[in-house]
C-alpha positions as a Markdown table, in Angstrom:
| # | Residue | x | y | z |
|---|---|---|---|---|
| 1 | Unk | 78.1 | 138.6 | -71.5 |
| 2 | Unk | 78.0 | 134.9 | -72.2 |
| 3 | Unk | 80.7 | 133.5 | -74.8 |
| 4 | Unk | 80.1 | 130.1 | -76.9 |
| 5 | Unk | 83.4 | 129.2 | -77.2 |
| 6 | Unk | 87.2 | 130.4 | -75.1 |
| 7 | Unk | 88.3 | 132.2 | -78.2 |
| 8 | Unk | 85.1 | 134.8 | -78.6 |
| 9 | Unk | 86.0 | 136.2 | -74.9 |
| 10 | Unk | 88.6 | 138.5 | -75.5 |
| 11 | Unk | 90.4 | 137.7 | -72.9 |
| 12 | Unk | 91.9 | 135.3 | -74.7 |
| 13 | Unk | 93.5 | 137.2 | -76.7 |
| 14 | Unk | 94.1 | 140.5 | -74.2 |
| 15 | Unk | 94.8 | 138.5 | -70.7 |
| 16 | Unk | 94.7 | 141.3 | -68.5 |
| 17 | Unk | 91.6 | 142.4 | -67.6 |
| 18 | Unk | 91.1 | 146.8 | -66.9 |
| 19 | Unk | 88.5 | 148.5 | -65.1 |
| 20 | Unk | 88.5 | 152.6 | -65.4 |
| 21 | Unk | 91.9 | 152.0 | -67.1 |
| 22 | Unk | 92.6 | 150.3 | -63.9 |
| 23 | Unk | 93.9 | 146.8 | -64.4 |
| 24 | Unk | 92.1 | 144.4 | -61.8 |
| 25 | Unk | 93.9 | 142.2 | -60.0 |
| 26 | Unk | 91.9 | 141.4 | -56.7 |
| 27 | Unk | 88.0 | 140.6 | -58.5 |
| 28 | Unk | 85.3 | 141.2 | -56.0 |
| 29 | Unk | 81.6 | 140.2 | -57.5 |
| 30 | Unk | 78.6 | 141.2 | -55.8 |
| 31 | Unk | 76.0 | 139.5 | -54.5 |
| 32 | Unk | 73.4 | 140.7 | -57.0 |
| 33 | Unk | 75.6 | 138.2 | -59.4 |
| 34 | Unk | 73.9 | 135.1 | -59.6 |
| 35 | Unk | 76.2 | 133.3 | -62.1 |
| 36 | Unk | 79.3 | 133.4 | -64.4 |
| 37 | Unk | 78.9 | 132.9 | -67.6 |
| 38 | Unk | 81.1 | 129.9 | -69.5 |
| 39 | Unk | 84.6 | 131.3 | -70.3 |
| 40 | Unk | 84.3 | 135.1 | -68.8 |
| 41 | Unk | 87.3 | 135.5 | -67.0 |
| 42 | Unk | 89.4 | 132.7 | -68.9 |
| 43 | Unk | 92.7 | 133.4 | -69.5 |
| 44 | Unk | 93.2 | 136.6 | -67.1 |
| 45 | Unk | 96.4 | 136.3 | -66.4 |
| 46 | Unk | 96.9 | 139.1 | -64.0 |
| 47 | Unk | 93.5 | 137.9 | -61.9 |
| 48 | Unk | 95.4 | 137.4 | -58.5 |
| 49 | Unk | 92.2 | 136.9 | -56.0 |
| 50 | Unk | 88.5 | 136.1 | -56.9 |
| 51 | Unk | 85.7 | 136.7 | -54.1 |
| 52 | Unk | 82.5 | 135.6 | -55.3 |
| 53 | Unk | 79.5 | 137.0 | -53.5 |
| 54 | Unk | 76.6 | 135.1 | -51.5 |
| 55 | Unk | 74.6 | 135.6 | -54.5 |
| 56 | Unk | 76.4 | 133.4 | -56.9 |
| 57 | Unk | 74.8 | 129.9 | -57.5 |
| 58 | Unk | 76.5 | 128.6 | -60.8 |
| 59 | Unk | 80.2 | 128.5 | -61.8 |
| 60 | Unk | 79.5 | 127.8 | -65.9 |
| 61 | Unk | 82.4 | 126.2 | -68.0 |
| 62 | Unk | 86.1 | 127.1 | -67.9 |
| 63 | Unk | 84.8 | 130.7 | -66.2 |
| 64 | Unk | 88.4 | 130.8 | -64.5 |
| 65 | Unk | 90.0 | 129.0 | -66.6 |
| 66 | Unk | 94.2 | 129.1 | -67.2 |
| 67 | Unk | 94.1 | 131.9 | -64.8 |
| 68 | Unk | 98.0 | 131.4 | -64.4 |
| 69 | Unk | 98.5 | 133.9 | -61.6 |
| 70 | Unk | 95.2 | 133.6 | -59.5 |
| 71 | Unk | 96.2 | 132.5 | -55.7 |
| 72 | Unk | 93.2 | 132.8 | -53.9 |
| 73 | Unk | 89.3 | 132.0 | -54.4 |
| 74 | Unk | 86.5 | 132.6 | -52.2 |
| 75 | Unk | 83.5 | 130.6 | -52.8 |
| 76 | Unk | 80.1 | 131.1 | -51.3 |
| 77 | Unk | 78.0 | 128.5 | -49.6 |
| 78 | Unk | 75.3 | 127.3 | -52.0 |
| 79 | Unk | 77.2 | 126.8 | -54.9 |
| 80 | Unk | 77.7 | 124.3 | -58.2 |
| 81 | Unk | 80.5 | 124.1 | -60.4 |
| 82 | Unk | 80.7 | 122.9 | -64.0 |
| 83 | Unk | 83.3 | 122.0 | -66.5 |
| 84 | Unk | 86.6 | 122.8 | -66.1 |
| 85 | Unk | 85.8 | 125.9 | -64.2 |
| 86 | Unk | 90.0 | 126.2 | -62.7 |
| 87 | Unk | 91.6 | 123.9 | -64.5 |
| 88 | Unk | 95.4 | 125.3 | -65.7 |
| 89 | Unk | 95.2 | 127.7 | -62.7 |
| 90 | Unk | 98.9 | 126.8 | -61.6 |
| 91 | Unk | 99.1 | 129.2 | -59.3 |
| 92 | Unk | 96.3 | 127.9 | -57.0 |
| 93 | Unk | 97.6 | 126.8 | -53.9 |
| 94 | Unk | 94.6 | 126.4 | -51.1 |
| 95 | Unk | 90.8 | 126.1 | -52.0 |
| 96 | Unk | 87.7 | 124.8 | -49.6 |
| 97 | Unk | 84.9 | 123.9 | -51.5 |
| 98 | Unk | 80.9 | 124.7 | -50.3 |
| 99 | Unk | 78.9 | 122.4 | -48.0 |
| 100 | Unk | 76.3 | 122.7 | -50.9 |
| 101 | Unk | 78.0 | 121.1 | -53.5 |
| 102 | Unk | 77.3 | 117.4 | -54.0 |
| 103 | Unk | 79.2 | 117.0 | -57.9 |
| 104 | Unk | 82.6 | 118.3 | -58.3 |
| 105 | Unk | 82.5 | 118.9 | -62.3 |
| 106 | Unk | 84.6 | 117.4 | -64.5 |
| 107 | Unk | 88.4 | 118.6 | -64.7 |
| 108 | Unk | 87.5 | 121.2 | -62.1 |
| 109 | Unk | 90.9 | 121.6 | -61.0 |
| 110 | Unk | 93.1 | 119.8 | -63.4 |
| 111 | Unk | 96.5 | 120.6 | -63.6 |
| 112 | Unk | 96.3 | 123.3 | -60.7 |
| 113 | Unk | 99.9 | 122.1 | -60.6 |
| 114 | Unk | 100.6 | 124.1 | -57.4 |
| 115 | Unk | 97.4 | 123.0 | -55.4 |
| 116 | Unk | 98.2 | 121.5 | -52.1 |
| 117 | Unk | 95.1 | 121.6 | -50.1 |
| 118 | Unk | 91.7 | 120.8 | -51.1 |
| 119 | Unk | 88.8 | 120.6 | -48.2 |
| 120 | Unk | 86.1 | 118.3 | -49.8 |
| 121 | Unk | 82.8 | 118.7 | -47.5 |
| 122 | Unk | 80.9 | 116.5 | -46.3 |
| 123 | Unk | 77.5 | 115.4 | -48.7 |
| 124 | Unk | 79.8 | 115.5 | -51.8 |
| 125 | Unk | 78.9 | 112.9 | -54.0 |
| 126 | Unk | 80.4 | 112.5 | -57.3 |
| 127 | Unk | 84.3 | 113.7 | -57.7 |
| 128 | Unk | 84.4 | 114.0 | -61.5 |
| 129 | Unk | 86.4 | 112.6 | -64.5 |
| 130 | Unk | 90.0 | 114.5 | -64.0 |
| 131 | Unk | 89.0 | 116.7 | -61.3 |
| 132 | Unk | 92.3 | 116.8 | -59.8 |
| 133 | Unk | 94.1 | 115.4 | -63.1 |
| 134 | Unk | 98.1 | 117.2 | -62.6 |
| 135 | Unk | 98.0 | 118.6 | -59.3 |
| 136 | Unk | 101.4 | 117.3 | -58.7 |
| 137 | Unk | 101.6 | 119.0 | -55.2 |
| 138 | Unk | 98.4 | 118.0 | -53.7 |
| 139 | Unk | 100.0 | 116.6 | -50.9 |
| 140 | Unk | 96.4 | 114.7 | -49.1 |
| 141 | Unk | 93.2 | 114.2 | -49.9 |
| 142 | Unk | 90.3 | 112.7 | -47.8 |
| 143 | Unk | 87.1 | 111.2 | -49.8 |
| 144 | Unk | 84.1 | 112.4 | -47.7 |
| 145 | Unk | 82.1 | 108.9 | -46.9 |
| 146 | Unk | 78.9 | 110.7 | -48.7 |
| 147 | Unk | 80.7 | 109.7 | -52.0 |
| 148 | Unk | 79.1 | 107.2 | -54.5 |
| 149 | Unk | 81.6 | 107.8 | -57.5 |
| 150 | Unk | 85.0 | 108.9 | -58.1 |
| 151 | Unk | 85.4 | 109.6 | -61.8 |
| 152 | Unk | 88.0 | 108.5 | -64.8 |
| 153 | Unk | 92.0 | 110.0 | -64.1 |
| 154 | Unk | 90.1 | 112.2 | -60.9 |
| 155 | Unk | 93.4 | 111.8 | -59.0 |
| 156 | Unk | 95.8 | 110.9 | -61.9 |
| 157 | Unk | 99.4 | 111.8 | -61.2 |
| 158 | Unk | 98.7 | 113.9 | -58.5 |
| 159 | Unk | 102.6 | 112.7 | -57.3 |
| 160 | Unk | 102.7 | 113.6 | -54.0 |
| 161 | Unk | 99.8 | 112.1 | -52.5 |
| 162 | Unk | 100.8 | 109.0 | -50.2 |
| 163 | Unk | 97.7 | 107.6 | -48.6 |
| 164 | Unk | 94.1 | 107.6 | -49.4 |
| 165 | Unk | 91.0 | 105.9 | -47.8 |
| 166 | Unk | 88.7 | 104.7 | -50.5 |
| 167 | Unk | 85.0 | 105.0 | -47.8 |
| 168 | Unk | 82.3 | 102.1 | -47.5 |
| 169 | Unk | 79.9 | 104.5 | -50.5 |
| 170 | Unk | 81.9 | 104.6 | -52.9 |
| 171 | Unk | 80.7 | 102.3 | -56.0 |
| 172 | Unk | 82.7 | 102.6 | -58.6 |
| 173 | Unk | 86.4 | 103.9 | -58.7 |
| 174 | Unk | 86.9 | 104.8 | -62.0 |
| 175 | Unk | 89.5 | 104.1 | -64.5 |
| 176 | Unk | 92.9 | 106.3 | -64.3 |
| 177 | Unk | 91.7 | 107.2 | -61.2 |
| 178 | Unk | 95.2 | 107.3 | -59.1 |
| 179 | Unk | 96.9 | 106.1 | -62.2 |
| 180 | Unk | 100.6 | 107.1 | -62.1 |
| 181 | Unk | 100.5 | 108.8 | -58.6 |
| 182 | Unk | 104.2 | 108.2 | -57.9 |
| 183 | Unk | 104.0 | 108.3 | -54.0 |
| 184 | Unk | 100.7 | 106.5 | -53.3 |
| 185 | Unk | 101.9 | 103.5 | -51.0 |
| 186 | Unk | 99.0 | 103.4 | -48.6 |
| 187 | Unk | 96.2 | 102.5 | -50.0 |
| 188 | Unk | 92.8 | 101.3 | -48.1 |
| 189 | Unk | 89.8 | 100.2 | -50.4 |
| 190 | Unk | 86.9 | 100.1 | -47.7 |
| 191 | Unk | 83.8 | 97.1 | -48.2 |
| 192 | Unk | 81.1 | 98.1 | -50.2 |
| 193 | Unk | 83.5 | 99.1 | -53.3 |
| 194 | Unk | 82.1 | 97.1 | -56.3 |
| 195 | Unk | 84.4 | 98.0 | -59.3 |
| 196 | Unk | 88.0 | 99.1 | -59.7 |
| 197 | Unk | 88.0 | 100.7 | -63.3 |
| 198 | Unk | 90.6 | 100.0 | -65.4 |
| 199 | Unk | 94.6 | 101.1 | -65.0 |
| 200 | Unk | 92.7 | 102.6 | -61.4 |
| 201 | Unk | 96.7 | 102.4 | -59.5 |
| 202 | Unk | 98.7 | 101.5 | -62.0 |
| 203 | Unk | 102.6 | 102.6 | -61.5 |
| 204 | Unk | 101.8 | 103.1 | -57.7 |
| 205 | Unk | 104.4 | 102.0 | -55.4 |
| 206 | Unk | 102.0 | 100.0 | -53.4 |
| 207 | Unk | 103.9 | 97.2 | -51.3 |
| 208 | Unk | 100.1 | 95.4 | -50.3 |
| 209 | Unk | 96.3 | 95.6 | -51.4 |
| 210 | Unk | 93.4 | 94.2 | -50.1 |
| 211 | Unk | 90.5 | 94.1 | -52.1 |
| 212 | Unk | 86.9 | 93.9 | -49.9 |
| 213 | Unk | 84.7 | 91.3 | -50.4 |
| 214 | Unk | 82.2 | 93.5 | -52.2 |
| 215 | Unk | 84.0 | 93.9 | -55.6 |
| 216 | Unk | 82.5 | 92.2 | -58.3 |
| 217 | Unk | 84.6 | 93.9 | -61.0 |
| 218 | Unk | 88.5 | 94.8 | -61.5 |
| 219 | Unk | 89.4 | 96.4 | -64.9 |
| 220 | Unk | 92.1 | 95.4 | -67.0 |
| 221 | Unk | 96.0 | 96.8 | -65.8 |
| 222 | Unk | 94.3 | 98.0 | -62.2 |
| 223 | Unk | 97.5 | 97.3 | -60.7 |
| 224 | Unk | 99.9 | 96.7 | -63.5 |
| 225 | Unk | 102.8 | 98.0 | -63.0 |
| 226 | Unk | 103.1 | 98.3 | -59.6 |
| 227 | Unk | 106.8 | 97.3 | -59.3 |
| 228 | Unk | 106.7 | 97.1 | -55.6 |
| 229 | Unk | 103.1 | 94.9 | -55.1 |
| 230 | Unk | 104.3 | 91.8 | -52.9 |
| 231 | Unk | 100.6 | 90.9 | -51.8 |
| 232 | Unk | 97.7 | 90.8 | -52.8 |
| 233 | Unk | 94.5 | 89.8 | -50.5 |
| 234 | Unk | 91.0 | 89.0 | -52.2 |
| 235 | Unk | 88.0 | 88.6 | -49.9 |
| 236 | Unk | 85.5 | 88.4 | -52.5 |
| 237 | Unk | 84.8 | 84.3 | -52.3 |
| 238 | Unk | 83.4 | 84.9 | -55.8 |
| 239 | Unk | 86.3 | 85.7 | -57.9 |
| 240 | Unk | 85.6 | 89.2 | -59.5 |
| 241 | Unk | 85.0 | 89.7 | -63.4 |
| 242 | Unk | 88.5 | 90.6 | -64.2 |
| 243 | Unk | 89.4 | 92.0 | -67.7 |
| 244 | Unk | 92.6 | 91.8 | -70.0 |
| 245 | Unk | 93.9 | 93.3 | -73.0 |
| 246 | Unk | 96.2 | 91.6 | -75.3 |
| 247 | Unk | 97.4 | 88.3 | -76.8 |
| 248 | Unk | 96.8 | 85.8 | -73.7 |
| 249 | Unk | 96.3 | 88.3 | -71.6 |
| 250 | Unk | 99.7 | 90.3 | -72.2 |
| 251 | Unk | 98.1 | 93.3 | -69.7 |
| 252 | Unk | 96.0 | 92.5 | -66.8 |
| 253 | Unk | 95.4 | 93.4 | -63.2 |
| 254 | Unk | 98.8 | 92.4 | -61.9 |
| 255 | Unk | 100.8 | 92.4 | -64.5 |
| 256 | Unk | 104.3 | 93.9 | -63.3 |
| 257 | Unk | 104.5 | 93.5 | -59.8 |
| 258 | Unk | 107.0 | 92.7 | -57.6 |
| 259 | Unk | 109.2 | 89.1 | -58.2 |
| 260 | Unk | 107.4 | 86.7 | -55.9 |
| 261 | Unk | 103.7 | 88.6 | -55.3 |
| 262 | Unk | 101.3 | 86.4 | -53.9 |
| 263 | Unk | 97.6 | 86.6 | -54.5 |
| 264 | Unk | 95.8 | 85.2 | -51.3 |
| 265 | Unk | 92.1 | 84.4 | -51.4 |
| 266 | Unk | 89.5 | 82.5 | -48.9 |
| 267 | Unk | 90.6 | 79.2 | -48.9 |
| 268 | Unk | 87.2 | 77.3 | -50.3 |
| 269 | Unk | 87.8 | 79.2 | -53.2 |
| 270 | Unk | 91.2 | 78.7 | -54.3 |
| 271 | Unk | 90.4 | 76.5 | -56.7 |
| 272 | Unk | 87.5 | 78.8 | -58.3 |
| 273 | Unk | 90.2 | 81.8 | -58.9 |
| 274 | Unk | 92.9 | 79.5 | -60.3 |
| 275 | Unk | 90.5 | 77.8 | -62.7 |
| 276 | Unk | 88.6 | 81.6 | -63.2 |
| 277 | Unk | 89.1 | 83.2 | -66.8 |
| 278 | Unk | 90.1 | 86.9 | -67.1 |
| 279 | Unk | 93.5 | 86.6 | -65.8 |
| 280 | Unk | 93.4 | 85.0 | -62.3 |
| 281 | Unk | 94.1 | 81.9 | -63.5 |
| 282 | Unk | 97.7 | 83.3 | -65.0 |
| 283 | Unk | 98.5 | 83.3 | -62.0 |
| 284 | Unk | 97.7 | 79.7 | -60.9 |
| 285 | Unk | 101.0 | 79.2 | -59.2 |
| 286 | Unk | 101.1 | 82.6 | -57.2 |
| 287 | Unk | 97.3 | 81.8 | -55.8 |
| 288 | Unk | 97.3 | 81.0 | -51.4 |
| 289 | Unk | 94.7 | 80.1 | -49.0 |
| 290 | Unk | 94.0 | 82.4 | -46.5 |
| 291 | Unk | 91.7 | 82.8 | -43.7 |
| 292 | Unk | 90.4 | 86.3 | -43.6 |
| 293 | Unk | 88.6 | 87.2 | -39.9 |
């Protein structure tokens, strides 16, 4: 049965889902079952366990959607995900996603506030907008270096994560991205990243960045409010595009770090970031020469 909208599945109103007058807890699908419709077991809040069989290819919209109690999900191998498929499951503690997929869809697991161990494979490319958005007990995550994109508030306020490695493929980190992860302190952006979207780490406790020679772009509050950000180290001898909002540049990328941060760049061009527009050059003063290797 396929469903338009959350509130034409019944479950939405019922949330306990019977069999034979049997209410099912533990789901077992076949393999003859090839997909799951958008919405159809959304809201089944007494849906414990869900074993998908072989068979299944396609996880459609919000299929598991604000299943509160569900604690364990078994995916098969050659599968795809869509939109929102487990997000407000916050009961969801462990989950290892296929070898086959190469986009995690958007919201996937957002707010699976109890989540604390995600295995992301190897060929993944695209982590999408808020895929992890709220999962406040995710305690690591490593990016597989297959990734070209990490999406819009993918890792936002996911508090307990301290470290992450952003890899050499990754284009683009997207705006929100770890914005307002409270415990992030480590944080390694590899070469070959060319934009840091906008508000990317801001309210991170990170004590020092270095941003690889490759980025061409930082958005507007990247690092604002980082209250603990003492250094900053650019190797781009290009001074990226950087973006500000507000009257003379009220918000921008630093804005909010610690009393005394430096910015250090190469030193033939100190003089292009101090005299660069887009917020570098508010921080004339704080601009050093520095020889990176």
């Amino acid at each position: 049965c396929f469903y338009e909208t959350v509130t034409a599945n019944p479950m939405y109103y019922a949330n306990k889902l019977y069999l034979n007058d049997k209410r099912v807890v533990n789901l077992t699908l076949p393999r003859e079952v090839t997909a799951i419709p958008a919405y159809a077991f959304a809201d089944c809040t007494s849906l414990v366990s869900a074993t998908m069989g072989s068979g299944i290819t396609l996880l459609n919209d919000q299929a598991f959607a604000r299943c509160t109690a569900l604690e364990s999900v078994t995916l098969p191998s050659n599968l795809q995900i869509t939109y929102r498929v487990f997000s407000g499951c916050t009961n969801l503690k462990h989950i290892t996603i296929p070898e086959s997929m190469k986009n995690l869809g958007e919201s996937t697991f957002n707010n699976c506030s109890s989540l604390q161990t995600i295995n992301l494979p190897d060929g993944l490319e695209i982590i999408g907008s808020s895929a992890f958005k709220g999962c406040g007990q995710l305690q690591a995550i490593e990016i597989p270096k297959t990734v070209t994109m990490i999406g819009p508030s993918a890792f936002s306020a996911c508090n307990s994560i301290k470290s992450v490695v952003i890899p050499s493929s990754v284009q683009e980190i997207g705006g929100w991205c770890f914005d307002c992860c409270r415990s992030l302190s480590d944080v390694v952006i590899e070469e070959g990243v060319n934009t840091i979207g906008w508000e990317a780490f801001r309210q991170c406790p990170i004590k020092t960045i270095t941003l690889p020679s490759t980025l061409t772009s930082l958005g507007e509050i990247a690092f604002a409010d980082c209250a603990s950000l003492i250094s900053v180290y650019a190797k781009p001898t290009t001074p990226p595009i950087a973006t500000m909002r507000g009257n003379w540049g009220t918000w921008n990328a630093f804005y909010g770090n610690a009393v005394g941060r430096k910015i250090y760049v190469p030193r033939q061009s100190v003089d292009a970031y101090k005299s660069a527009s887009g917020g570098w050059g508010l921080y004339a003063a704080d601009i050093e020469p520095y020889d990176f290797e």
